[in-house]
matplotlib code that plots the C-alpha trace (Angstrom):
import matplotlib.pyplot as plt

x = [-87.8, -89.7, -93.1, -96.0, -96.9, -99.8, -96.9, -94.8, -92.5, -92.5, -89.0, -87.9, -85.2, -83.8, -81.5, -79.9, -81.5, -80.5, -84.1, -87.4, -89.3, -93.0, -94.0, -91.4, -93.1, -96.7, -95.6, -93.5, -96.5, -98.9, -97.6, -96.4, -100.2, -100.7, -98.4, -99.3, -103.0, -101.9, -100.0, -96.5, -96.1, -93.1, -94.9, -98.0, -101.3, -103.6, -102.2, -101.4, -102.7, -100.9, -99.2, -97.5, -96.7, -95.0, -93.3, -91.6, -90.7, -88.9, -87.4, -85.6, -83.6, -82.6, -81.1, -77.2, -77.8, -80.3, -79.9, -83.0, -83.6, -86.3, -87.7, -89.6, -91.5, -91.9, -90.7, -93.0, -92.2, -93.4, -91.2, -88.4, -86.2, -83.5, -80.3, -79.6, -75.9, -75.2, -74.6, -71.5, -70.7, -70.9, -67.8, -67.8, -71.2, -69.7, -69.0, -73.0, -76.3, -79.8, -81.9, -85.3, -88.7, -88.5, -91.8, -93.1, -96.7, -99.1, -99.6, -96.2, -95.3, -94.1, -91.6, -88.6, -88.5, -87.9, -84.6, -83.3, -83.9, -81.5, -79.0, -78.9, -78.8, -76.0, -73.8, -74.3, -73.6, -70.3, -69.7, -69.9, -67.3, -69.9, -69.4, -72.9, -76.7, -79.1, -82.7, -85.8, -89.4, -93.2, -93.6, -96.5, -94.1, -93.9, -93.2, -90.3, -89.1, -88.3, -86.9, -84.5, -84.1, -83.3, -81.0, -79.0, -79.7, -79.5, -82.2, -80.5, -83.6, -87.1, -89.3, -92.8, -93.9, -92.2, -95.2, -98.9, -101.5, -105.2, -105.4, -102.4, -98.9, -97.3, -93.8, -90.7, -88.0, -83.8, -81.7, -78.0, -76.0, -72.3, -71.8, -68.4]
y = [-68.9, -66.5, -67.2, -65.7, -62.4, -63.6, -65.9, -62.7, -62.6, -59.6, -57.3, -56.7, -54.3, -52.5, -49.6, -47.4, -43.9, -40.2, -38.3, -39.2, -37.9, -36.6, -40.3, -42.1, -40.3, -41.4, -44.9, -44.7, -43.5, -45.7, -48.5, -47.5, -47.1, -50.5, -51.6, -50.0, -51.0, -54.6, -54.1, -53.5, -49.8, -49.6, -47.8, -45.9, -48.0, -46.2, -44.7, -40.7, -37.8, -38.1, -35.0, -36.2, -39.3, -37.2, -35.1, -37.9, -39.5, -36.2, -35.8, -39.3, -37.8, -34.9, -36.9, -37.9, -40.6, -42.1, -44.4, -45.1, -48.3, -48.7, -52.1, -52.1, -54.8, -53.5, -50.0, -49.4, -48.9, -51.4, -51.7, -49.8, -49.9, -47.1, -47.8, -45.3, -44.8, -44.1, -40.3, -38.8, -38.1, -42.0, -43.7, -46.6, -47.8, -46.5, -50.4, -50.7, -49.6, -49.7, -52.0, -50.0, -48.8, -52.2, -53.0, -54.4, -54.2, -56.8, -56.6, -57.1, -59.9, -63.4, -61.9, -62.1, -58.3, -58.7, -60.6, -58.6, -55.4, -57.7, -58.0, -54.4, -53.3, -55.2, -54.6, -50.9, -51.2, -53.5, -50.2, -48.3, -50.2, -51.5, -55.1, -55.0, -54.5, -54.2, -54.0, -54.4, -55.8, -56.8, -60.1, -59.9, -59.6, -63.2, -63.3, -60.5, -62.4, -65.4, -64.0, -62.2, -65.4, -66.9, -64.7, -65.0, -62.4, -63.8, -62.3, -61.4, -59.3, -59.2, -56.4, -57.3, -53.7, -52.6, -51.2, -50.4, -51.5, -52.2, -51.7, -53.9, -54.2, -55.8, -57.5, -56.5, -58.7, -57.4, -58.7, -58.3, -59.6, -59.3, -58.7, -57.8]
z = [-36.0, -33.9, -31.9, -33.9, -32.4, -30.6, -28.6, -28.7, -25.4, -24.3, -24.2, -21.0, -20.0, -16.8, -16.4, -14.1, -15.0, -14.1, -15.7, -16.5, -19.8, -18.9, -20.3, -18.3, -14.8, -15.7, -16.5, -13.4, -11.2, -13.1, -12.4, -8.4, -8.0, -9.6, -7.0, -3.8, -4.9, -4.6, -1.2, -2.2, -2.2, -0.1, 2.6, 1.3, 1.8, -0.6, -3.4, -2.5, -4.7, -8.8, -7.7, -5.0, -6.8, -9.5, -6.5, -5.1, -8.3, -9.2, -6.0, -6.3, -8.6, -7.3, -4.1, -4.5, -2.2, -4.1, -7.4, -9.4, -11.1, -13.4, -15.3, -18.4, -20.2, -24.1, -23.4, -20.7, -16.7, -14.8, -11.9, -9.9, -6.8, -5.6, -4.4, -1.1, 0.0, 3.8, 4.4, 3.5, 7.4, 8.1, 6.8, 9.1, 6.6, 3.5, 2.1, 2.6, 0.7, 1.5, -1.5, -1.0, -2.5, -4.8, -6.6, -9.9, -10.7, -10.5, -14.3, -14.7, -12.9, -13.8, -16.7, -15.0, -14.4, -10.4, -10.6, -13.5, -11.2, -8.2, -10.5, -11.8, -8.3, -7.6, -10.2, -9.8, -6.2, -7.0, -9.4, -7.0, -4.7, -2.4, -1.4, 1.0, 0.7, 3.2, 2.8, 4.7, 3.7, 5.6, 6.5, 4.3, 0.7, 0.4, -3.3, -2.3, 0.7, -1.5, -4.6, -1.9, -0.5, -3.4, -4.5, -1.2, 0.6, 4.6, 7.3, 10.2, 11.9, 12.8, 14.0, 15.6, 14.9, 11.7, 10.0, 10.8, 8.6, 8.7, 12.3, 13.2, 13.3, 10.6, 11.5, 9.1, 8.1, 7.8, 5.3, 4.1, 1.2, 0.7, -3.3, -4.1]

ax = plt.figure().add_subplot(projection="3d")
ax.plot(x, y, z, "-o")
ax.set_aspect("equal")
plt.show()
């Protein structure tokens, strides 16, 4: 028997995708503003102009190099993270990829959306016939830093100065994880 739908869970899906519908975009930038407006917006501070929001979303897509992941509680887009092969002139890397721009807004979170979106990016990079991640993340992403950690991924670097926020540097963590 099913919860009443007061008690409802909500649906939650992720997938690999190569185009976003005029929805999809806004739901995408919606909820990356929600995101960098809680501190995890993989770099900007303040949320930039819709525009360039929309901009950059598009022009994820339109990289080879990049893979787009997108999570969705009830049909909506409420997290992402790409998947960014080394360039095609650096074969020694080509068994690695680069886990980046990972987020799930704050509205989002505590549905299991953020290690549904590991586990898609792994298996697309396994697909893909890489057997290592990299990523990188501020030492202020706590809840990131231990879902990573939990999920195995193994810090092998620090850097005092990775980023520069609020008038200070903000130290950035290295991680790997071998998934073949």
């Amino acid at each position: 028997m099913s919860p009443p739908s007061s008690e409802r869970l909500p649906k939650t899906s992720v997938e690999t995708i190569r185009d976003l519908s005029n929805g999809d975009l806004q739901e995408l930038c919606d909820a990356t503003e929600a995101a960098i407006e809680s501190g995890g917006g993989f770099g900007w501070l303040s949320p930039p102009p819709r525009k360039t929001l929309q901009d950059y979303w598009n022009g994820v897509l339109l990289i080879p190099e990049r893979e787009l992941i997108v999570g969705r509680i009830d049909g909506v887009i409420a997290s992402s993270c790409q998947i960014v092969r080394p360039p095609r002139n650096n074969e020694a890397q080509r068994f690695t990829c680069h886990l980046n721009t990972f987020f799930v807004a704050p509205w989002a979170r505590g549905n299991g959306l953020a290690p549904l979106m590991l586990d898609e990016a792994e298996a697309f990079a396994r697909t893909e016939g890489f057997n290592m991640i990299n990523l990188d993340v501020r030492s202020t992403q706590t809840d990131a830093i231990r879902r990573y950690e939990a999920a195995g991924y193994i810090r092998f670097g620090t850097h005092p100065q990775y980023a520069y926020a609020d008038g200070e540097y903000v130290t950035g963590f290295y991680y790997y994880k071998e998934v073949k």
